[in-house]
MIFIDO-681451 format. One line per field, with one value per atom (N, C-alpha, C): x, y, z. Coordinates in steps of 0.05 Angstrom, whole numbers, always signed. Layout:
N
x: c(X|...)
y: c(Y|...)
z: c(Z|...)
***
This chain:
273
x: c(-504|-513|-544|-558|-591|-592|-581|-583|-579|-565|-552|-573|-587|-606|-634|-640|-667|-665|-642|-638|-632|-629|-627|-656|-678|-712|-721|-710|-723|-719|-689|-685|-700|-701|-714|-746|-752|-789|-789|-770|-768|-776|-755|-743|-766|-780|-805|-833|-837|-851|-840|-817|-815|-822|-816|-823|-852|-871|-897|-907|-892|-901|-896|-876|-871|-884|-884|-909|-932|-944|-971|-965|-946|-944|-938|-921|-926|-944|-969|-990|-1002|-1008|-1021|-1016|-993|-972|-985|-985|-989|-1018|-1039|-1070|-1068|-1058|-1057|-1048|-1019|-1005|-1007|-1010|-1008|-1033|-1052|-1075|-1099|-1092|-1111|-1134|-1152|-1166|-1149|-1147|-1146|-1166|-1171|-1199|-1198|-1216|-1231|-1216|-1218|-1201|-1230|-1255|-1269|-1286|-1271|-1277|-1261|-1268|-1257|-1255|-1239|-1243|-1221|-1235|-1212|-1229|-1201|-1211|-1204|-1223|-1221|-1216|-1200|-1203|-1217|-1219|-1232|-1218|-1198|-1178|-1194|-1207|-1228|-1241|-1262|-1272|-1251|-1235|-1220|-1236|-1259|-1272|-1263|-1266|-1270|-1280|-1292|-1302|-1296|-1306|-1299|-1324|-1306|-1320|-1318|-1337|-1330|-1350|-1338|-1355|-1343|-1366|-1362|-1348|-1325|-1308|-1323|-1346|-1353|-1380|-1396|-1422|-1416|-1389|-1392|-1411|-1431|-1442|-1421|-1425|-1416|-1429|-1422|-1438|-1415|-1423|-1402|-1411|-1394|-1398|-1386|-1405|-1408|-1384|-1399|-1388|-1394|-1373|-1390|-1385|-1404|-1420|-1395|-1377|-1358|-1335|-1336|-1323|-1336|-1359|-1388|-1375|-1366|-1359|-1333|-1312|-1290|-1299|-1316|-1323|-1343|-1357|-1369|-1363|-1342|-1317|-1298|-1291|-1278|-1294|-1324|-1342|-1339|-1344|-1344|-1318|-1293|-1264|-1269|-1276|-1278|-1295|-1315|-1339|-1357|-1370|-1377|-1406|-1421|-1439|-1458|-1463|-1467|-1490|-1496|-1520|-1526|-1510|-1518|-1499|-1511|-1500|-1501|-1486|-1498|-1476|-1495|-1493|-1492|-1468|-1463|-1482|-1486|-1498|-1509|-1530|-1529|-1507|-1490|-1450|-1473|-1453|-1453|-1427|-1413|-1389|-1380|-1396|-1394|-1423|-1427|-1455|-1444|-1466|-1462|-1466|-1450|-1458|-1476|-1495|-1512|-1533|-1541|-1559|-1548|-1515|-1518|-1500|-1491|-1483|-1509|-1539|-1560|-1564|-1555|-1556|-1534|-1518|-1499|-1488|-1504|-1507|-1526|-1541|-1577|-1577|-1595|-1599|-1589|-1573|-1563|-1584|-1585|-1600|-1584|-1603|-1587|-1598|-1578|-1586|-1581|-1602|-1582|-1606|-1593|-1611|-1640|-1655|-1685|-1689|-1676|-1671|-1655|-1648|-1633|-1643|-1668|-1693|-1675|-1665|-1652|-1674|-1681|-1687|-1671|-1681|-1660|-1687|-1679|-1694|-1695|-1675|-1677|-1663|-1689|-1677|-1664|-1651|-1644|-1645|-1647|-1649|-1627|-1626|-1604|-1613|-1595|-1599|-1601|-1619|-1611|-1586|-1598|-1558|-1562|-1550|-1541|-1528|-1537|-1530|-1511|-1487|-1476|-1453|-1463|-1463|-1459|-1440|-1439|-1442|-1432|-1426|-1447|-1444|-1463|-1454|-1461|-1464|-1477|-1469|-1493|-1493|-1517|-1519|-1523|-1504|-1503|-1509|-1532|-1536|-1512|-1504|-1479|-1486|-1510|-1521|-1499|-1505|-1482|-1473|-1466|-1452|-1483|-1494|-1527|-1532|-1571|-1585|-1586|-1580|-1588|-1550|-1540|-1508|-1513|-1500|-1496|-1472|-1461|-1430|-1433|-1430|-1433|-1410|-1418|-1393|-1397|-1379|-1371|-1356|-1368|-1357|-1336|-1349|-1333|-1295|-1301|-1278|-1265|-1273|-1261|-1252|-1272|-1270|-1312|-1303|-1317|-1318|-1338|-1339|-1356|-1336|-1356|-1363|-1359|-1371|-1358|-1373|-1360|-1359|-1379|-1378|-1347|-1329|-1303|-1282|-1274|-1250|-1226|-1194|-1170|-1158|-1162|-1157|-1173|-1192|-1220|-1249|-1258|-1286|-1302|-1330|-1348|-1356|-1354|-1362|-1392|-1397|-1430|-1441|-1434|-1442|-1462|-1475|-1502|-1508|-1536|-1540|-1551|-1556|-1572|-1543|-1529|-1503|-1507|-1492|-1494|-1471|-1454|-1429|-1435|-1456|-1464|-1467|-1485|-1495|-1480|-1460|-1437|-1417|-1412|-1400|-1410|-1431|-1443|-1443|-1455|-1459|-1425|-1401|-1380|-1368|-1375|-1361|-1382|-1408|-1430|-1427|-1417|-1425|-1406|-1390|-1351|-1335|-1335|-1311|-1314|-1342|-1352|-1337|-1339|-1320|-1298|-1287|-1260|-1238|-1221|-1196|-1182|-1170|-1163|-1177|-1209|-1226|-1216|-1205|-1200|-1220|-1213|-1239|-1231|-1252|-1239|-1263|-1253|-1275|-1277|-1303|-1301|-1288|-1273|-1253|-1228|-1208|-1183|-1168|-1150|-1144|-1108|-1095|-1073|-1057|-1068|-1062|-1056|-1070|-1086|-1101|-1097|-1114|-1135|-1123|-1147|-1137|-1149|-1149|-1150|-1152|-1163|-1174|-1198|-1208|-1186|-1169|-1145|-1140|-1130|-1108|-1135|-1160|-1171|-1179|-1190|-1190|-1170|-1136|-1123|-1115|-1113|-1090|-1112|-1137|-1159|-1163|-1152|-1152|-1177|-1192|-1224|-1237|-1241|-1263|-1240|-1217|-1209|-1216|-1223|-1225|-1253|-1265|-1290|-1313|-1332|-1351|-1357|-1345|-1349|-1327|-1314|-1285|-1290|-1294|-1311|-1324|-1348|-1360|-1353|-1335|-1324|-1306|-1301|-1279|-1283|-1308|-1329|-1348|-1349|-1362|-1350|-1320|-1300|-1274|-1299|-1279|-1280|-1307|-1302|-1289|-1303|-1299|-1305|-1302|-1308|-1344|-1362|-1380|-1378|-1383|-1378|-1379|-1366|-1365|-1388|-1390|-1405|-1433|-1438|-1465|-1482|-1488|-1515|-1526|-1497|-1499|-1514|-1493|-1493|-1526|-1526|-1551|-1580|-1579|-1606|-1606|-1576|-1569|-1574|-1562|-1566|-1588|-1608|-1640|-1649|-1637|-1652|-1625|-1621|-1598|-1573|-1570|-1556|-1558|-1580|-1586|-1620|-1627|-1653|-1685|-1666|-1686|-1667|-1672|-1668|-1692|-1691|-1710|-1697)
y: c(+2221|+2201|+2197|+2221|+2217|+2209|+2210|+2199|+2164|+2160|+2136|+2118|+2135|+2121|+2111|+2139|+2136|+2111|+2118|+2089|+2057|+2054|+2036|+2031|+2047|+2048|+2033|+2051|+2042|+2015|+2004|+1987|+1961|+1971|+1946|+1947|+1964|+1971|+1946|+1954|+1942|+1912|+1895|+1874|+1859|+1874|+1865|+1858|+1882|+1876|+1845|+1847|+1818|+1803|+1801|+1773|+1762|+1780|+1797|+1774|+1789|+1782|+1744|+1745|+1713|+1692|+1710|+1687|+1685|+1705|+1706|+1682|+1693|+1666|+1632|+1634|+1605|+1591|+1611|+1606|+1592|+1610|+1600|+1577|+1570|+1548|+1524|+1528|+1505|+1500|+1527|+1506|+1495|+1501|+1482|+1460|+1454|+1431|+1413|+1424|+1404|+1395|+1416|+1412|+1390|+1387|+1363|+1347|+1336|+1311|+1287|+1276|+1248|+1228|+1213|+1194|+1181|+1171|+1154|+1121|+1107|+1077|+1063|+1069|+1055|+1072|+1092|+1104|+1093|+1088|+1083|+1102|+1111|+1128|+1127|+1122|+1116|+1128|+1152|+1178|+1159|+1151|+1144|+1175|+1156|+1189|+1165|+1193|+1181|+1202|+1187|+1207|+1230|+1209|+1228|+1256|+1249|+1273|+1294|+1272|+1294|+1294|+1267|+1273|+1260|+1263|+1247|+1236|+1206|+1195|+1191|+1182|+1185|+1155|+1138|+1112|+1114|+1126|+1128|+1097|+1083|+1060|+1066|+1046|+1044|+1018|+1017|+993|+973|+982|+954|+953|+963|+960|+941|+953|+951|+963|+983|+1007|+1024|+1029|+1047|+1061|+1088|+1100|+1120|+1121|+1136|+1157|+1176|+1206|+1210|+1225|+1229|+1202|+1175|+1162|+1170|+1155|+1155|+1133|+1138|+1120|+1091|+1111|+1088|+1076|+1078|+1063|+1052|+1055|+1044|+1013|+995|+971|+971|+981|+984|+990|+1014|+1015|+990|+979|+957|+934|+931|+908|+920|+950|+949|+942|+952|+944|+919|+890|+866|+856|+867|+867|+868|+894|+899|+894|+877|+863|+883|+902|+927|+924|+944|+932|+964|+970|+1000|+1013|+1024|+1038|+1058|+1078|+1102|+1104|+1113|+1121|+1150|+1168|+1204|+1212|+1245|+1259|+1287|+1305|+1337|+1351|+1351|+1361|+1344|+1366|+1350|+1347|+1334|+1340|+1342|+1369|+1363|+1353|+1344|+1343|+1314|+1296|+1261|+1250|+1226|+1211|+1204|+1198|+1190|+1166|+1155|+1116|+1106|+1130|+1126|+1095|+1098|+1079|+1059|+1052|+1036|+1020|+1035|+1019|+1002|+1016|+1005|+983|+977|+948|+931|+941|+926|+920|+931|+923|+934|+908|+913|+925|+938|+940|+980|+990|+1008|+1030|+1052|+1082|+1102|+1114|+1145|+1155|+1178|+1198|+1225|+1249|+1276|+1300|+1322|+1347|+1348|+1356|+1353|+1379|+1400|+1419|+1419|+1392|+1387|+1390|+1378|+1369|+1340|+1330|+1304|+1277|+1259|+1233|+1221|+1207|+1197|+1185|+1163|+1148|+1167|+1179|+1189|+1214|+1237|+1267|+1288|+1300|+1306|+1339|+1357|+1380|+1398|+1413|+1430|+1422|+1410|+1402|+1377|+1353|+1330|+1325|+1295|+1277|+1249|+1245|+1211|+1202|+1180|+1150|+1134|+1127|+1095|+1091|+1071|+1059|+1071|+1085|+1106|+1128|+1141|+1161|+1175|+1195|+1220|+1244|+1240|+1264|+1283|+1314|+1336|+1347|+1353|+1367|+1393|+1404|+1439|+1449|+1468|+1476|+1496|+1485|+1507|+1519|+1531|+1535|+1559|+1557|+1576|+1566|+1544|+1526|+1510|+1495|+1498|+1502|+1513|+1512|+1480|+1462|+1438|+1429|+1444|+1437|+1440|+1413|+1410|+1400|+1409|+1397|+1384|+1359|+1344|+1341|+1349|+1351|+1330|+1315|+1294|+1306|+1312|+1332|+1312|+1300|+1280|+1277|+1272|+1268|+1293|+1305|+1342|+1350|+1324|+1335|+1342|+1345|+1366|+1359|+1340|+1335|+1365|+1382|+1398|+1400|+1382|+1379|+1400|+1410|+1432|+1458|+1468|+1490|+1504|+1485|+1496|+1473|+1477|+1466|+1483|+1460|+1459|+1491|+1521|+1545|+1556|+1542|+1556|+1540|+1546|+1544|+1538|+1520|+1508|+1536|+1530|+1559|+1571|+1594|+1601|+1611|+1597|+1614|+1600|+1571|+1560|+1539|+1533|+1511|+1527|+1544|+1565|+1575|+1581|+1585|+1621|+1626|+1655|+1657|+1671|+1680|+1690|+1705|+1720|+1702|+1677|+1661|+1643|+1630|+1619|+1619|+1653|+1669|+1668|+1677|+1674|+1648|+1622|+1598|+1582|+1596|+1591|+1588|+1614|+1637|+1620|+1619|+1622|+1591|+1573|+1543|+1522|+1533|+1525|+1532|+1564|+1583|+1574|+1577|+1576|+1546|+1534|+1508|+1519|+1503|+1499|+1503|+1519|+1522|+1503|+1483|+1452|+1426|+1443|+1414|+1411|+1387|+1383|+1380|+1391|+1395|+1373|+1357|+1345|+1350|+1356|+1375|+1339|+1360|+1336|+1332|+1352|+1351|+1367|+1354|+1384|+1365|+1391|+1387|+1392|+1392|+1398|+1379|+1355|+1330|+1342|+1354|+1354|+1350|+1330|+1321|+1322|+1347|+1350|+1378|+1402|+1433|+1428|+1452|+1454|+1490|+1487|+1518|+1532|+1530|+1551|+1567|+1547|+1547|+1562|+1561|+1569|+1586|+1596|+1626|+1638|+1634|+1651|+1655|+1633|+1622|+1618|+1613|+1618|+1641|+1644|+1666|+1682|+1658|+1675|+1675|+1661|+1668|+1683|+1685|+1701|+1726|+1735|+1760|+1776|+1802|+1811|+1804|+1799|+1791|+1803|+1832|+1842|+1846|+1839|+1827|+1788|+1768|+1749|+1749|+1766|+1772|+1780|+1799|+1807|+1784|+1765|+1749|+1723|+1720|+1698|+1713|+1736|+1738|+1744|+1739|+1753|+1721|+1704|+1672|+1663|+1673|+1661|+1629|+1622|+1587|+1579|+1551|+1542|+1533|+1517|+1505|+1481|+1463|+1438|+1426|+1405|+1384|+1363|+1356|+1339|+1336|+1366|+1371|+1367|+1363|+1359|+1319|+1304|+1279|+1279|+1294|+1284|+1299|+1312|+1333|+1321|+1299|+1283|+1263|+1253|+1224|+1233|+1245|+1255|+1263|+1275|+1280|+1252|+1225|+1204|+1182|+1192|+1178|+1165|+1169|+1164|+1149|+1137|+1112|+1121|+1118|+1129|+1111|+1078|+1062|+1055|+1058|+1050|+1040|+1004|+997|+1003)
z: c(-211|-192|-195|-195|-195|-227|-246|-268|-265|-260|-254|-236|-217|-202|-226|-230|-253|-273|-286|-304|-297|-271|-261|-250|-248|-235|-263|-277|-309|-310|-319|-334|-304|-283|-262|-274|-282|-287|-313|-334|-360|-346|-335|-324|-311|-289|-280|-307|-312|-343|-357|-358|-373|-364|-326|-315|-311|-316|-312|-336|-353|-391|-388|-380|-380|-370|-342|-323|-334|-351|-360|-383|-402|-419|-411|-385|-369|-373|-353|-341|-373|-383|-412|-420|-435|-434|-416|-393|-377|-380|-388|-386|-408|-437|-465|-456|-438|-448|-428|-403|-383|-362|-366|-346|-364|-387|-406|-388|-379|-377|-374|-358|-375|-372|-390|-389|-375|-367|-342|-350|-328|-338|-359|-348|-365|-388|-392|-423|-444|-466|-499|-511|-526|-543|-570|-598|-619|-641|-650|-671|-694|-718|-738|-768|-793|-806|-830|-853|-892|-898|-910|-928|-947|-958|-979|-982|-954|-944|-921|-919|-887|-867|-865|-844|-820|-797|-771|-759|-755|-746|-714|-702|-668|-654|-648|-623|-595|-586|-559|-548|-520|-511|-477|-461|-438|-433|-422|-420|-411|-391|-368|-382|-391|-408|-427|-445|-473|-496|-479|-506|-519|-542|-555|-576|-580|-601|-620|-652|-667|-671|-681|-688|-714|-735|-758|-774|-779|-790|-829|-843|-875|-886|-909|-920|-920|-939|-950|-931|-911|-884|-870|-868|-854|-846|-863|-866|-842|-843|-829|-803|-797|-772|-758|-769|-764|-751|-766|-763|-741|-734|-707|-691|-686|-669|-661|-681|-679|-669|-669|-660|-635|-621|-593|-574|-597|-569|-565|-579|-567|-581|-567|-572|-578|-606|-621|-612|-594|-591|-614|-610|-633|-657|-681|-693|-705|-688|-682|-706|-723|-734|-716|-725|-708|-732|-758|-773|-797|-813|-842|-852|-860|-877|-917|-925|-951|-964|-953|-965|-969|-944|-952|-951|-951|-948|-928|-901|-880|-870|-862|-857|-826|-819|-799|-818|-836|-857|-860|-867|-870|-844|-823|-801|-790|-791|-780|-793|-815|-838|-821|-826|-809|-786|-772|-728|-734|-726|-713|-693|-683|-660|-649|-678|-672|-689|-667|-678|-694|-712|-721|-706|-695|-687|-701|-703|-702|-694|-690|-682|-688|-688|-693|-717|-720|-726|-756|-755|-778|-812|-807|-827|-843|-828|-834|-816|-827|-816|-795|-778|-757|-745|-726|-704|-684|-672|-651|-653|-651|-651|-628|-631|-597|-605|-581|-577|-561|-558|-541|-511|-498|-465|-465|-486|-482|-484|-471|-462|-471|-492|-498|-488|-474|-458|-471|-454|-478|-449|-432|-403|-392|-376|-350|-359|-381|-397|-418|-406|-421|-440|-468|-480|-479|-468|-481|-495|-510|-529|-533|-548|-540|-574|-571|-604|-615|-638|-648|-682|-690|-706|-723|-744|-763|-782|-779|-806|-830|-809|-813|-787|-798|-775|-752|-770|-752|-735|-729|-720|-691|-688|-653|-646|-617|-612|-590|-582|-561|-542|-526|-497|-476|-476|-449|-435|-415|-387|-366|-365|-336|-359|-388|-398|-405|-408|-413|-442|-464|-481|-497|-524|-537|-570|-582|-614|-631|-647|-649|-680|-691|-716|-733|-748|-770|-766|-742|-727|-720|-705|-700|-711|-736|-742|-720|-729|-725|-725|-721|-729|-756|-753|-781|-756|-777|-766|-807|-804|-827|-840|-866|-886|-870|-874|-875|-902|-928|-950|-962|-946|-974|-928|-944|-926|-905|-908|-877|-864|-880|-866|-848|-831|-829|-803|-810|-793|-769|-768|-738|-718|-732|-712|-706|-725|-715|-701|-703|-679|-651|-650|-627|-610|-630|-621|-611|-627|-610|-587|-586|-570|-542|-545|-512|-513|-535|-527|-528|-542|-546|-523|-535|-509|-488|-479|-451|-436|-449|-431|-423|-402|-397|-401|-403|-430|-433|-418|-419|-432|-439|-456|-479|-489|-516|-533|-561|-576|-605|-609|-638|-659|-685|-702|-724|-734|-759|-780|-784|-816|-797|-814|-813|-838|-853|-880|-872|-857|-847|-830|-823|-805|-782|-768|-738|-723|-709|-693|-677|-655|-633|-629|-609|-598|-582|-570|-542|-549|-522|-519|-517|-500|-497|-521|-539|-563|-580|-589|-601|-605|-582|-563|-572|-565|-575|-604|-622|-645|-670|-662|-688|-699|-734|-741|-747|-746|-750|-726|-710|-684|-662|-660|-640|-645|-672|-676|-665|-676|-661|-685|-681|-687|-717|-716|-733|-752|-745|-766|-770|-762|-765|-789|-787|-810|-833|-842|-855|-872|-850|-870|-875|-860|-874|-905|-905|-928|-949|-947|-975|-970|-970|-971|-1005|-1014|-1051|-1041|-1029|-1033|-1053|-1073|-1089|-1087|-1093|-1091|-1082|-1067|-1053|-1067|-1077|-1110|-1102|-1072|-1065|-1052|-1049|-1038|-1056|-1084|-1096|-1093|-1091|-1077|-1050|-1030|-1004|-991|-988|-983|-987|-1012|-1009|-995|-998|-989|-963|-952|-921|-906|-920|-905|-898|-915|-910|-892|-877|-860|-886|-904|-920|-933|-936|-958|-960|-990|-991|-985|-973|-972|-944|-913|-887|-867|-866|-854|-827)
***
């Protein structure tokens, strides 16, 4: 009988543990999938791709203004994005960079040829050209709506990830890809500090902010902090395993950085009135 009791304590101990284990996985579950943002009635927002580079372009505008500003456009779509502009009546304030990119030419140069009236922007820190440089704490304007600018140094020194708070999402450039994160092996690269700059300026949001990077090579779209935090095989780990597996990547050499890297100190075109 007291046998009979004990194993019946047990297998209820087991039983609770599961329900324990489960709810915890719910809970999780539900900040990825269901607690999202949803955008404001007079936000825009339309993720453009370039097959080429795998990069991501991003138009965000204010419905009732009609400002709008892009995020890391290139060179050779410059034209397409232009022409959505002129489609939607919108009217281009910025044309913002998250970093120097070695990997495409950037169409900040020549969108400014092609809508007057519109600025480059990017980090001050970059050693890249731009009209208008911004720092860690500034906020870009484009009608009701505010970007901040949060420094995410590691990939280069000049990397920044711009967060629109009221929308609950997060552009973080090459700093945090789709379950990777931007090499640190040339370009002022360094793993520690990329780690760090994640973890205090990424993590730190919300676990429900969606995050959209500048490349992913996998046809994925958007994250979230949640999912990254847990399911990123390199930054979930400890800083000191991080390191370790950023420095034993033997990546190739970027085919396109001895192009892009000049093109890019000068907003992307080496002659920009």
């Amino acid at each position: 009988m007291i046998r009979a009791v004990l194993r019946y304590r047990e297998h209820l101990s087991k039983f609770h543990s599961e329900i324990n284990g489960n709810c915890e996985k719910l809970l999780f579950l539900r900040t990825m999938v269901t607690e999202t943002t949803s955008f404001s009635p007079n936000f825009f927002f339309r993720q453009l791709f370039d097959r080429e580079s795998c990069t991501y372009t991003y138009l965000l505008a204010d419905v009732q203004s009609k400002e709008a500003l892009i995020i890391d456009p290139v060179i050779e779509l410059a034209e397409r994005d232009a022409q959505l502009v002129k489609d939607l009546e919108l009217t281009l304030k910025y044309a913002v960079n998250t970093h120097m990119h070695a990997d495409h030419i950037t169409g900040t140069g020549l969108l400014k040829k092609l809508v007057p009236g519109c600025k480059s922007v990017i980090s001050k820190s970059s050693g890249a050209q731009a009209d208008v440089y911004v720092q860690p704490g500034d906020e870009i304007s484009f009608g009701s709506h505010q970007l901040e600018v949060r420094p995410t140094p590691g990939h280069t020194n000049g990397c920044v990830s711009y967060i629109l708070h009221k929308q609950g999402i997060a552009f973080t450039g090459d700093a945090l890809l789709i379950r990777g994160c931007g090499r640190t092996d040339f370009q002022e690269g360094d793993p520690k500090t990329l780690y760090n700059s994640v973890h205090t300026q990424i993590f730190s949001l919300p676990d429900n902010f969606l995050l959209y990077p500048a490349h992913d090579y996998k046809g994925q779209t958007v994250t979230t902090v949640a999912e990254e935090k847990k399911y990123n095989p390199r930054l979930s780990k400890s800083i000191e395993e991080f390191v370790k597996i950023m420095e034993n990547l033997n990546l190739a050499y970027p085919k396109m950085i001895d192009k892009a890297l000049p093109a890019n100190k000068v907003c992307g075109l080496h002659e920009v009135n």
